[in-house]
VEXVEX-863086 format. One record per residue (C-alpha): x, y, z; residue in one letter. Coordinates in steps of 0.2 Angstrom, whole numbers, plus 2048, in hexadecimal, padded with zeros to 3 digits. Example, Ala and Ser with C-alpha at 12.3 -4.5 7.8 and 13.67 -1.06 7.14 Angstrom:
# residues 2
83E7EA827A8447FB824S
# end
This chain:
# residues 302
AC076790EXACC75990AXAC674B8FDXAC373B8FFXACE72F8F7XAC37208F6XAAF71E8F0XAAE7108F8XAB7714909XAAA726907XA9C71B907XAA470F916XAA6721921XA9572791EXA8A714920XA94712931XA92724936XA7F723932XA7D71193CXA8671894CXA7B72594AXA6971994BXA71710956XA7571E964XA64726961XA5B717964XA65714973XA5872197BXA49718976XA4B709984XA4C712991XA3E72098FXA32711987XA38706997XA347149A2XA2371799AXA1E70699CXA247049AFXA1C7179B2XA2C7159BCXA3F71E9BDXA437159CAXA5270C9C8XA5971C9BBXA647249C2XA627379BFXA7473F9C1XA777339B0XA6673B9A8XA6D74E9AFXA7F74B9AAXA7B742999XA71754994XA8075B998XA8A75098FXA81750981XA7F76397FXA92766981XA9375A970XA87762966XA8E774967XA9C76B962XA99763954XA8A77094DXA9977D94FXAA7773947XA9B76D936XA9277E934XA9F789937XAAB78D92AXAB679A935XAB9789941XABC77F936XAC878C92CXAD178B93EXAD1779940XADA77792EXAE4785933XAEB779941XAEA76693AXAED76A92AXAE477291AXAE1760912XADA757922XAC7757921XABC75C930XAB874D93AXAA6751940XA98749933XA8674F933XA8173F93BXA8A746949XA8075694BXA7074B947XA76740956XA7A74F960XA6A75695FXA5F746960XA69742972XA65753978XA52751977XA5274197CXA5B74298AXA51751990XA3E74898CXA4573A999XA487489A4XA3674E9A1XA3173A9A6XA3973B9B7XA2F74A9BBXA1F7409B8XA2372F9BDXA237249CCXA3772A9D3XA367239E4XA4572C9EEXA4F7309E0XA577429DCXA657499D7XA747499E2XA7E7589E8XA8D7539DFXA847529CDXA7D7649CEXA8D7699D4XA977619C3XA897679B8XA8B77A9C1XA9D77B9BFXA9F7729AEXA9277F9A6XA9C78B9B0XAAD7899A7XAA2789997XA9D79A999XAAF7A199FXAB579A98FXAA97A1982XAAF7B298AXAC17AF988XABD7A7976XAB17B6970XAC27C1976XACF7B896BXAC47B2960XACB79F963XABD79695DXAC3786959XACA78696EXAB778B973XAB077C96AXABF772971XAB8775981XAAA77097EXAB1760975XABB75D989XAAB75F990XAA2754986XAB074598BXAAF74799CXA9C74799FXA9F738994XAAA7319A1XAA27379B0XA8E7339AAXA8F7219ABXA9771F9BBXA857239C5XA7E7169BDXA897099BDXA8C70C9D0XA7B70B9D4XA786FA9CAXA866F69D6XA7F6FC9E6XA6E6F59E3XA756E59DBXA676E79CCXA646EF9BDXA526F09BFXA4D7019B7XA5A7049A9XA576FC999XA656F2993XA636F8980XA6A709985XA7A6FE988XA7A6F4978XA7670296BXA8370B974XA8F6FD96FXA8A6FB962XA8B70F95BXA9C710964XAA2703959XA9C709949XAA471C94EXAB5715953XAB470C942XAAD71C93AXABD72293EXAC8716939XAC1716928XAC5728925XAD972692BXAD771791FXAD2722912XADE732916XAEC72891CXAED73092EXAE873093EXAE7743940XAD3741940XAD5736952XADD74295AXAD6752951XAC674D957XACC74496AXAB974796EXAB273B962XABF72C964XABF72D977XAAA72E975XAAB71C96CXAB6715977XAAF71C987XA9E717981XAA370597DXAAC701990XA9D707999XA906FE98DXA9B6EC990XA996F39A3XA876F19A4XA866E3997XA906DA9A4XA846E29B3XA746DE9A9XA776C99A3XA866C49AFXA866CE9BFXA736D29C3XA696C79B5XA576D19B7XA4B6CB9BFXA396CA9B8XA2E6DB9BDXA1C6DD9BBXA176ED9B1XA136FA9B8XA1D6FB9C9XA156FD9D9XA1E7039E9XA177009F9XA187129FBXA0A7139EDX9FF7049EFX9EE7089ECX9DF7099F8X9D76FE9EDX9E46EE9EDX9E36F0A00X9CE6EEA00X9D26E19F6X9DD6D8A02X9D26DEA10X9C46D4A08X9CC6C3A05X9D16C4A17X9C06C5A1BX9B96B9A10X9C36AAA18X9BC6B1A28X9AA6AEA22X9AE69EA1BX9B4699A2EX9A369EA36X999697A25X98E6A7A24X9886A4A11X9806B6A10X98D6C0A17X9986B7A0AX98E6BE9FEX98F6CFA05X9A16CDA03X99F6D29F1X98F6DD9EFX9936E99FBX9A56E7A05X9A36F7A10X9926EEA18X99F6E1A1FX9A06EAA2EX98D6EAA33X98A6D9A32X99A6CFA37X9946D3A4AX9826CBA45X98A6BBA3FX9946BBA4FX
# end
């Protein structure tokens, strides 16, 4: 593996690396602890939540297979250069992994919480079905030639377009419903905030190697930042300029799930302005010893 050239610019790569990587890890926590409190996914939409596992799971073979390996990353050397260093950091694999079991515990959530009529559309299952697909077509062509470094490539293209495509759901439905009640705005500043830190990750090390061979050996990482950084200014944009949110009262309650009990309660204070119009002082007081006895002895003040 190539040197570095520069203490200084070493330490540089590995503090940005590691503050991307806290960043996009917490980037999960708003949402699922937004979700918690609300006992609500409503207003998540699930075809991001379905196509980010996706997403996600493409990167972390990816980058597992590129750092651990050392027949890929013989066969990355073989084709950049014996001198270029490998472009994936452990903070990546860390990163990986961390998004992957995240993004499946706030799966787990919308299984168990309040969803209203949301599901996952037709279209997402059918993306997810034929990306997952093309993945298992190429391990067999890959496991025949032995093109390793093309397998994880794949995996690396998969990873960039479920980038590209993930967002879109949410973004259009903030749209449609002219709100961004349900998802938590810190998912889109962490995510601005690690995309910065990994694009300047990467500019430290061309800095230090003098090339860019690292932005274009590893496309899916500098696409990631700069994918990740346009769609977190989108709902930045959504969340403060375009729909400013509203305040919501924890937890939420459709009318679909109101409770017998807020409806008695209703029923009763209708009731009590009623006995206050006829001035019927013990029925008053039956009001709120026993409310089911209203009944009996409304026709007896009558």
């Amino acid at each position: 593996m190539a040197s570095w050239n520069s203490v200084p610019l070493e330490i540089c790569y590995q503090t940005l690396g590691w503050i991307a990587f806290f960043s996009w890890s917490f980037s999960f926590y708003p949402q699922i602890i937004l979700n918690y409190r609300r006992k609500s996914v409503v207003g998540l939409n699930f075809d991001y939540l379905v196509l980010n596992v996706t997403k996600h799971s493409s990167y972390l073979i990816y980058n597992a297979v590129l750092f651990f390996s050392s027949v890929v990353q013989r066969q990355y050397k073989e084709k950049y250069g014996f001198d270029e260093m490998i472009p994936v950091a452990a903070n990546d694999v860390a990163l990986s992994t961390h998004a992957v079991l995240m993004t499946l515990f706030a799966l787990y959530q919308v299984t168990i919480y309040e969803r209203g009529s949301q599901k996952v559309s037709k279209i997402c299952i059918s993306i997810s079905a034929v990306v997952w697909i093309t993945a298992i077509v190429s391990v067999i062509l890959a496991s025949q030639s032995q093109s390793w470094l093309w397998l994880i490539s794949v995996f690396n293209s998969i990873q960039v377009v479920m980038t590209v495509i993930k967002y879109t759901p949410q973004a259009w439905m903030n749209f449609r419903r002219k709100s961004t009640v349900g998802f938590s705005i810190g998912n889109g500043l962490f995510d601005l905030l690690g995309g910065v830190m990994n694009f300047s990750q990467m500019g430290v090390q061309s800095i230090d190697q003098g090339t860019f061979v690292n932005f274009y050996g590893n496309i899916g990482k500098t696409l990631l930042s700069l994918e990740v950084i346009f769609y977190a200014l989108i709902f930045i944009v959504q969340r403060y300029i375009l729909y400013p949110l509203k305040t919501e009262k924890f937890p939420v309650i459709s009318k679909e799930t109101v409770t017998p009990a807020i409806e008695i309660s209703r029923h009763r204070r209708r009731i009590f302005k009623c006995i206050k119009i006829i001035h019927c002082p013990a029925l008053l007081l039956m009001v709120y010893i026993k409310p089911c006895c209203i009944t009996v002895f409304i026709p007896l003040c009558i």
